[in-house]
TIFIGU-104485 format. One record per atom (N, C-alpha, C, CB): residue in three letters; x, y, z. Coordinates in steps of 0.05 Angstrom, whole numbers, plus 5000, padded with zeros to 4 digits. Glycine has a CB too. Layout:
alaXYZ/...
// end
This chain:
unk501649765000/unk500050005000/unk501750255000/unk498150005024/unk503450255013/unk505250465025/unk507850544995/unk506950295062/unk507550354967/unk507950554937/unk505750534911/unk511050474921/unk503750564934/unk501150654911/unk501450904902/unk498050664923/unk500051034883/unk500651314874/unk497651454874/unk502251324841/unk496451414890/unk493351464887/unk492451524918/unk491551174872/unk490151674927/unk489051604955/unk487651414953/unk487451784969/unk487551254981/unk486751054981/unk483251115000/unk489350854993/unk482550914998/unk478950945001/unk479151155038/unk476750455006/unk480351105043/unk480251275072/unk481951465077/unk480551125095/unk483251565060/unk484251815055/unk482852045032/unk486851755047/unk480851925012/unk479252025009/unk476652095023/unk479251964994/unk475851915032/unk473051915052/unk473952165069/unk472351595075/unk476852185076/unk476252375099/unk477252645089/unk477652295128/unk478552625064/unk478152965046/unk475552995044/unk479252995010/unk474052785033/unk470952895028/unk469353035054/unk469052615020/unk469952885063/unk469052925102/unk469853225106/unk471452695130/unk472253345116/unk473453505115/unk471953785091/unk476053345110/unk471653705068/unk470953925043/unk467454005056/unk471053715000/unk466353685056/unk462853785066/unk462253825092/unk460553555061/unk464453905118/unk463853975140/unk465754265141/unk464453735161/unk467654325127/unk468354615130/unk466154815115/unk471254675117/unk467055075136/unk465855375132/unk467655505118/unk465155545157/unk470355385111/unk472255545106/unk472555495070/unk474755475127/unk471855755048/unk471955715021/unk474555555005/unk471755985012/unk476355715030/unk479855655016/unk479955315023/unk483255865038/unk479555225049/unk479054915057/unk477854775034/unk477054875083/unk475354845035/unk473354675009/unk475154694985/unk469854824999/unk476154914977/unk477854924952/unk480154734945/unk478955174952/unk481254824959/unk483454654982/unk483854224970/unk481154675026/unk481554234990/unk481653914998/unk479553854970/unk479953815038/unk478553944948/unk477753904915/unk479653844910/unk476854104896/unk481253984907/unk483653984884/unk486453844893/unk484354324876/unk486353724925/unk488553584928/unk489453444914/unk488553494942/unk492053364912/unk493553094890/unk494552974923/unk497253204858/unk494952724914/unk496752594923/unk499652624913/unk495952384921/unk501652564937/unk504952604926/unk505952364937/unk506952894940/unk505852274961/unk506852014971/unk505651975006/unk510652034970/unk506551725008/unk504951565041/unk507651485053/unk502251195038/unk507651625068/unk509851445093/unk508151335124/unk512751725107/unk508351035116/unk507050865145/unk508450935169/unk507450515145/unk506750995194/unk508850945212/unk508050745238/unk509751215220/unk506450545226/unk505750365236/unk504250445266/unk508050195235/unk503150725266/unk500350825280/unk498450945265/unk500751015301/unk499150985248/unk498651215218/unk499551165194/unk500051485219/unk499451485184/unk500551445155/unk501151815160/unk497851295124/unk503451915142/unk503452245139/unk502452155100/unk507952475149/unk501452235091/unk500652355063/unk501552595050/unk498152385062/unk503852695038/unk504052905027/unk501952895002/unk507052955021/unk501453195007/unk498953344984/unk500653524964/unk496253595002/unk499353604945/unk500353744931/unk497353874921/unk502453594912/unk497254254922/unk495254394917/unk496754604901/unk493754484941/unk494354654876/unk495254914865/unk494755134883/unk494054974840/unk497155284862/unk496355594878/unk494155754872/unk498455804873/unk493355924887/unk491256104874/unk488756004886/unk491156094840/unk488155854905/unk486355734910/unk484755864942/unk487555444909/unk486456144950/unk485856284976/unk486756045003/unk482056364975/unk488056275010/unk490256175034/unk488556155058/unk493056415042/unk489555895076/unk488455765092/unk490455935120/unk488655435084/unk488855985141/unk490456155160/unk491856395158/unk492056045167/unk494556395172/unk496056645160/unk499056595154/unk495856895180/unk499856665120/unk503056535121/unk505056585137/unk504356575099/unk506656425139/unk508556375168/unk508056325196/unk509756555173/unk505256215200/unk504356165219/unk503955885217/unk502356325223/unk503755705234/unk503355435229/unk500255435234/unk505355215248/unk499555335213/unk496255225214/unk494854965214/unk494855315194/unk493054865220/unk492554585227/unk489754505216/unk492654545258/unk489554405201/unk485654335188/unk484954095202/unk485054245148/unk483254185222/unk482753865239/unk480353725224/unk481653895277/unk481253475212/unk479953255208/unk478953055221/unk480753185197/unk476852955218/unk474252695226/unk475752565249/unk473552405196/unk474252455261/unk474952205284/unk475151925259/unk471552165316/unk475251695266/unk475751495250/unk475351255268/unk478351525236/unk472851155268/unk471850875276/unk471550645265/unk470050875284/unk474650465270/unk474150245266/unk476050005274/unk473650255244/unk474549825273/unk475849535282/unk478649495270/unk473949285271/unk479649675261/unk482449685252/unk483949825258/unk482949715233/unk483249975283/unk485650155292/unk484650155310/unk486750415281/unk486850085334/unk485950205360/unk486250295372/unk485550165373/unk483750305383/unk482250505399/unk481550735387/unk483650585420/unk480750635359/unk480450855338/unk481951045326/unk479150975344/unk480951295314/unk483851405306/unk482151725303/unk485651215270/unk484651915291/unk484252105275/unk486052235264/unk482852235282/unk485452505250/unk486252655221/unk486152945232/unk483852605192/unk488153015209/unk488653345213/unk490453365183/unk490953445249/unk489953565180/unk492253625166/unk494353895156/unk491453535149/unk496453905164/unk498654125167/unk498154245140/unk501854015173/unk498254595146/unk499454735116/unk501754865117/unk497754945103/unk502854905090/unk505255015099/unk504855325080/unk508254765091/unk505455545087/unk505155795073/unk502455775062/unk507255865052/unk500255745085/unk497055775072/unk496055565056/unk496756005053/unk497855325036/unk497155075033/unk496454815048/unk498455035023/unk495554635039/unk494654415050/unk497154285045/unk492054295041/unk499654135058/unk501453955056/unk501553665065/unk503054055064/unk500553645082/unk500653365096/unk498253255121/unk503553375111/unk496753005105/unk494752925119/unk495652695138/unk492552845100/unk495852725164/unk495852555180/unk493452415191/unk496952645194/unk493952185188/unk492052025201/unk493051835212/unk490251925187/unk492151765242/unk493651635269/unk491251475284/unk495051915293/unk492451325302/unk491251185313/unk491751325336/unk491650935310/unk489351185355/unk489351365393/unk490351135409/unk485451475412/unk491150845396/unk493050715409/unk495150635390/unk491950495424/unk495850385390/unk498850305377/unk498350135354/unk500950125399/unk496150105340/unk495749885321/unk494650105297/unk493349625333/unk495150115273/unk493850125251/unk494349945230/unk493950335242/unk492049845225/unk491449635202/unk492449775177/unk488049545201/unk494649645161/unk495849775128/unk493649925123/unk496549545099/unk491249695109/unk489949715096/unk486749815112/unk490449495080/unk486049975113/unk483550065128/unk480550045109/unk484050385136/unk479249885114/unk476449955091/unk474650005099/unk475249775073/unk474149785123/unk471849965139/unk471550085159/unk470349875144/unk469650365162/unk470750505176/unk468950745179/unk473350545168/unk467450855204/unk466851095198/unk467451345211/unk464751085195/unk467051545188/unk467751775200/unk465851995219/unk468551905180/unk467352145237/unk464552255252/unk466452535261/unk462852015286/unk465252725276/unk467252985293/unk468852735304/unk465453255324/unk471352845313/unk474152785329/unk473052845356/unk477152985319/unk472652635367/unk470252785407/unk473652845417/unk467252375443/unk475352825413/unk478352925421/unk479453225417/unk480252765404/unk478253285396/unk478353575388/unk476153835389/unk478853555365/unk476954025407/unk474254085407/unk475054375381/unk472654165445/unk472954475364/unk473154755350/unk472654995359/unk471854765333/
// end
């Protein structure tokens, strides 16, 4: 899984997630037009580098570190469940993390649902 060149079913589910629960235009813009660049496992997670055009209205404020908190993530494959965020770097979207809240994530995740992160509050 970890030199596919594509998102995989739960890294999309939770862009989608992410695009139809933000207020934010540049976010929705944002998490449309993401590419995938590469997956590094780290056997609680995964980091996902993104790749976004420019021009798409800046997320936060540049040189500030900003954070797009993504979905909670329930399922029998990670435990104690999991969740998502994802870092920008100069007002872009760069890297989607998704982690587990204990020590196990399953490679391959399929089923699974997404809901608010009850860990994070907005």
């Amino acid at each position: 899984m970890e030199n596919e060149k594509q998102f995989n079913i739960l890294e999309k589910a939770i862009l989608n997630w992410i695009t139809e629960n933000s207020k934010d235009p540049s976010i929705v813009a944002q998490t449309k037009a993401a590419q995938f660049v590469e997956r590094k496992r780290t056997n609680v997670g995964f980091y996902v580098k993104l790749a976004v055009p420019e021009g798409l209205g800046i997320i936060g404020s540049i040189g500030k570190k900003t954070v797009v908190n993504g979905p909670g993530i329930e399922s029998e494959d990670i435990e104690f469940n999991g969740g998502s965020l994802i870092f920008c770097e100069k007002g872009y979207l760069d890297t989607l993390e998704i982690y587990a809240n204990g020590s196990f994530f399953k490679e391959n995740v399929t089923n699974f649902k997404l809901q608010p992160d009850p860990n994070i509050s907005n």
